[in-house]
C-alpha distance (Angstrom), angle and dihedral (degrees) to the residues before:
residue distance angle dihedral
X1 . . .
X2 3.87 . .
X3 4.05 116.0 .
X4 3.49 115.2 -102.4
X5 3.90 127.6 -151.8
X6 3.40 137.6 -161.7
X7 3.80 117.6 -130.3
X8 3.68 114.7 -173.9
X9 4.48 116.3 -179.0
X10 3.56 116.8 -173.3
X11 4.04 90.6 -20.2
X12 4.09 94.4 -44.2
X13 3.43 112.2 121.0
X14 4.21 125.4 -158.1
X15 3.32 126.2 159.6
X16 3.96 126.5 -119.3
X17 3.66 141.6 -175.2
X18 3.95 118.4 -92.8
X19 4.29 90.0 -109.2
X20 3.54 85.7 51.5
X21 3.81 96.7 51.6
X22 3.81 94.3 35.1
X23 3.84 94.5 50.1
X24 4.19 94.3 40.6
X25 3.91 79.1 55.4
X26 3.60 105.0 47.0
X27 3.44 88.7 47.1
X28 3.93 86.4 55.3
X29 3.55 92.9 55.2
X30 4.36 96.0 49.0
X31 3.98 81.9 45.9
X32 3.78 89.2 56.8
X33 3.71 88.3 54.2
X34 3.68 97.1 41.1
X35 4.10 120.1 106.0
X36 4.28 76.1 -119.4
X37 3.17 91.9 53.7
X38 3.76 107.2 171.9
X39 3.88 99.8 164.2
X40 4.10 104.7 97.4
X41 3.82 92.5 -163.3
X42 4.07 134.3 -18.1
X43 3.95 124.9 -169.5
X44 3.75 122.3 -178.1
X45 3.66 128.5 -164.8
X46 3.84 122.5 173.5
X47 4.23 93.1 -24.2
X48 3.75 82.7 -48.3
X49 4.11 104.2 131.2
X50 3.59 124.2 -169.4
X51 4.05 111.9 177.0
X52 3.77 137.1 -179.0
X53 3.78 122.8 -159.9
X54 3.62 125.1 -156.6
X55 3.79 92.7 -112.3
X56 3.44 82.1 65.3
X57 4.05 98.0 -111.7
X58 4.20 115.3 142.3
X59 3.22 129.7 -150.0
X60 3.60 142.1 172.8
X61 3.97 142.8 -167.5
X62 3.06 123.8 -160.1
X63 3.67 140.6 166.5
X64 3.93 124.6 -99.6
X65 3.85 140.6 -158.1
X66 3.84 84.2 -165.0
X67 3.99 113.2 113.5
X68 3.47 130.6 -106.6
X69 3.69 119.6 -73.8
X70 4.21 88.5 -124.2
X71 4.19 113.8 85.4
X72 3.64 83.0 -160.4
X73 3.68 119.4 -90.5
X74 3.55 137.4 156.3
X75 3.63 130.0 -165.3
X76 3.72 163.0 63.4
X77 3.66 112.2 -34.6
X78 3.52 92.3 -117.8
X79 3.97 95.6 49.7
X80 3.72 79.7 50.9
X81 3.81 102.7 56.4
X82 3.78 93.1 35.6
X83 4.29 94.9 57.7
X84 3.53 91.0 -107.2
X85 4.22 104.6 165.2
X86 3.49 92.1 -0.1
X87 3.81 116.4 166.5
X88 3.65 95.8 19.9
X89 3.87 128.4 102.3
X90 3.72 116.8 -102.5
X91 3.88 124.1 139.8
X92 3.69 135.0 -101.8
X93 4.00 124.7 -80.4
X94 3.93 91.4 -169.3
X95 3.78 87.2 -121.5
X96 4.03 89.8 121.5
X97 4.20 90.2 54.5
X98 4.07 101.5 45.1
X99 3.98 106.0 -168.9
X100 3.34 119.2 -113.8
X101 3.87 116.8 -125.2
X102 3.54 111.6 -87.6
X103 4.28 80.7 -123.6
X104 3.89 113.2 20.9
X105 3.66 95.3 -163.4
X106 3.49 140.7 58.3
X107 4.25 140.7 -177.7
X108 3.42 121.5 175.2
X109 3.55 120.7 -140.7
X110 3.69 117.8 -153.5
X111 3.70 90.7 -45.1
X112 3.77 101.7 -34.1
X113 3.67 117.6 106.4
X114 3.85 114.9 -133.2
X115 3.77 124.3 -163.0
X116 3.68 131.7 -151.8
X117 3.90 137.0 -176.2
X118 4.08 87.1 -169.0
X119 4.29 123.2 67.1
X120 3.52 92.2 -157.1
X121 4.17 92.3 53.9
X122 3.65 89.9 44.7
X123 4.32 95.9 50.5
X124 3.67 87.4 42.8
X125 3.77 89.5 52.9
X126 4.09 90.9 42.3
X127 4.20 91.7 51.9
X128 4.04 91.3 52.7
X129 4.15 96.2 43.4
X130 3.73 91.7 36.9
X131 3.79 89.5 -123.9
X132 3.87 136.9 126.0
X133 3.73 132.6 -110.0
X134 3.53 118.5 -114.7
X135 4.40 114.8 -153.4
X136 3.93 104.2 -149.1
């Protein structure tokens, strides 16, 4: 069975898989070190994250004993919605836990792409270049 975590934003909680947690978290801790440092604080106990930005979001990731969001189905969409296989065991395709991007948001800049995990970063970066922001 494939780790689970917990990521709770700002009191919103989803869950994600352990890379995802472990590599939104590591990349945390180098931002906290960065000379663009956007990460207020960051503690971590045990692969238990709890980080403050300066634009004064929180989040946390945390490991969880809960299952998978999947009830194990496999597929074409259509078989899905229509009941095909229902009640018997098959394993998960992923298709019930899309992935996020790896950086929701993007501006370009002249003609240099530039990726963001935060909104607020990205508009603030689209107002000064004069540019749009682009949700992957």
């Amino acid at each position: 069975m494939a780790k689970v975590y917990e990521r709770t934003e700002n009191g919103v909680t989803t869950r994600v898989t352990a890379e995802e947690a472990l590599a939104e978290g590591q990349a945390a801790m180098l931002d906290r070190v960065s000379d663009r440092a956007h990460v207020r604080t960051i503690s971590v106990d045990g692969g238990h994250y709890e980080i403050t930005y300066r634009d004064g979001r929180h989040l946390v990731l945390a490991p969880s004993d809960a299952e998978p969001d999947c009830e194990g189905h496999a597929g074409e969409d259509g078989d899905l919605l229509s009941g095909v296989n229902l009640g018997t065991t098959t394993y998960c395709d992923g298709s019930c836990n899309p992935r996020r991007p790896r950086y929701p948001f993007t501006v370009v800049v002249g003609r240099t792409p530039t990726h963001f995990n935060d909104r607020a970063a990205a508009d603030r970066c689209a107002a000064q270049y004069g540019a749009t922001v682009t949700v992957n």
